[in-house]
Steps between C-alpha positions, in 0.01 A plus 500: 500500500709746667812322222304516228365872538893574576606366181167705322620809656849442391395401094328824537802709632762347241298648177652766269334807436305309136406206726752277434628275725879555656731256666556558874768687620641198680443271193698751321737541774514133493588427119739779450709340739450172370591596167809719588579138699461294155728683318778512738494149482444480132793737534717277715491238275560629152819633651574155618447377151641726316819535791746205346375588129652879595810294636534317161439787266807660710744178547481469138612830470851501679810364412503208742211521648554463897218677723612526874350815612236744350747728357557205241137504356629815361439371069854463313599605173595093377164444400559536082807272566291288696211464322697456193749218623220308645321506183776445258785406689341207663214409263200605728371672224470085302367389832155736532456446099489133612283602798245731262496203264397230794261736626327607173476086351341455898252751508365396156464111503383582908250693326411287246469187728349659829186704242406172323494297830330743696218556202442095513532478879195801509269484212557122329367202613803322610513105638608578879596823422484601879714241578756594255480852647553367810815347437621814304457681794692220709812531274551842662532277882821343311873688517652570281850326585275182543444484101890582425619177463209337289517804313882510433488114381188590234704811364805289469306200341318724252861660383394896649784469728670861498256665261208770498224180519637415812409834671175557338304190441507378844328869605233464221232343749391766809246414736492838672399640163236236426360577824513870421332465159245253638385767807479795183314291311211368701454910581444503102085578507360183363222699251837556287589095515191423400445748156841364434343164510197561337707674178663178484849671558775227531705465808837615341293789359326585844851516673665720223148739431323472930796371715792722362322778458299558851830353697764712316554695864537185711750316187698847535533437838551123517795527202722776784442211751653261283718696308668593901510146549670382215758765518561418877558135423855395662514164647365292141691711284842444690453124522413413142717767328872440443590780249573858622411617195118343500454609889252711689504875679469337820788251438685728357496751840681198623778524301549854510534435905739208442749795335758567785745837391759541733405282785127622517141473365472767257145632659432804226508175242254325666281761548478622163416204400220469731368871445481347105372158619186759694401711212324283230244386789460807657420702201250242389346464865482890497381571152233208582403582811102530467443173337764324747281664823194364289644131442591511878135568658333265222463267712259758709207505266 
């Protein structure tokens, strides 16, 4: 009793002059501090992210690019000549064209294929459907080096060898986006499944008027997932490509380190073309940013 009238006689105390409840002082105390402690570490580590991009943005800025002490992250003036010889001196400007192309052709048969497999996987009547799903999802237990060699014989076989099929059709088929879909769908209410249903609206028709429509936020999102994959891709791209000339950003980063002047790694090369190799995903993933936090906690509802 002697608890309970305590806590009374405090609820009483901690009222504002209209009779509105207030926080207690130590409650207050206590979440002021915890807060100033939350953004210090929030803090902490967008300078530890954003630390080496600084670095880069100021390598590729010098005429060499060597960084022993801080004095040296002191930006240059090379960056125009730089910029410019990376881009049209060594082609980097042909190599994220072929990136931007991989990524785009990705993103839209991805699209395509993940929508109409997640819409039968959900709302059709599918033979063993959740068996199939199952074994979508078990694809993603499989590495990716694992499937190289298969894959490299099929591309070879079919005649894609050293072409834009082979870096885009064997990326057409996601499970992490059919799983994404699938979750955003089922949170769909089923009242609007059903008048679909009962207007006799056709399943290509229900994706394209109900699907699209209601999951335009979560597609936004999914398509900066897999347009940042795509353009990452490094390992495929290098094996089955033999021309310079029909190669990838990342690949190409690797040539611009394999240029030796003098005796040493020119450094402010590199980096510029990594600073350009950064941009086209980080302007999408910051111009998208709501629906990319909202394809990221679908899986909460």
């Amino acid at each position: 009793m002697g608890g309970i009238r305590q806590y009374a006689r405090r609820w009483i105390t901690d009222r504002r002059e209209d009779g509105s409840p207030t926080q207690p002082r130590d409650t207050v105390d206590r979440i002021g501090t915890d807060g100033v402690a939350v953004h210090a570490q929030l803090w902490v580590l967008t300078l530890l992210i954003v630390f080496p991009i600084f670095v880069a943005l100021t390598v590729s800025t010098k005429q060499q690019g060597i960084v022993t002490s801080l004095p040296d992250l002191i930006p240059g003036t090379h960056a125009v000549d730089n910029y410019r010889e990376a881009l049209v001196g060594y082609g980097f400007a042909r190599f994220m064209w072929n990136s931007f192309v991989m990524a785009v052709i990705v993103v839209v048969g991805k699209l395509v294929v993940s929508v109409l497999a997640a819409t039968a996987i959900v709302y059709y009547r599918v033979p063993y459907k959740d068996l199939v799903f199952v074994f979508v999802l078990f694809t993603l237990l499989l590495p990716v080096p694992v499937r190289f060699v298969p894959l490299f014989q099929l591309v070879n076989d079919l005649g894609w060898g050293n072409s834009l099929l082979a870096i885009t059709v064997p990326y057409l088929a996601s499970a992490t986006t059919v799983f994404i879909l699938r979750q955003h769908f089922l949170s769909i209410p089923a009242s609007i499944v059903e008048t679909a249903k009962l207007d006799g609206v056709g399943p290509l028709r229900f994706v394209w008027s109900v699907l699209i429509p209601m999951s335009r936020g979560v597609l936004v999102g999914v398509s900066i997932i897999m347009f940042v994959y795509a353009w990452n891709q490094y390992l495929w791209p290098l094996v089955i490509i033999d021309s310079e000339a029909n190669q990838v950003a990342q690949v190409g980063l690797q040539l611009l380190q394999g240029d030796v002047q003098g005796g040493q790694l020119s450094w402010s090369l590199v980096m510029a073309g990594s600073v350009l190799t950064l941009l086209p995903p980080l302007a999408l993933m910051i111009y998208f940013r709501d629906p990319l936090l909202k394809t990221f906690t679908i899986q909460q509802k």
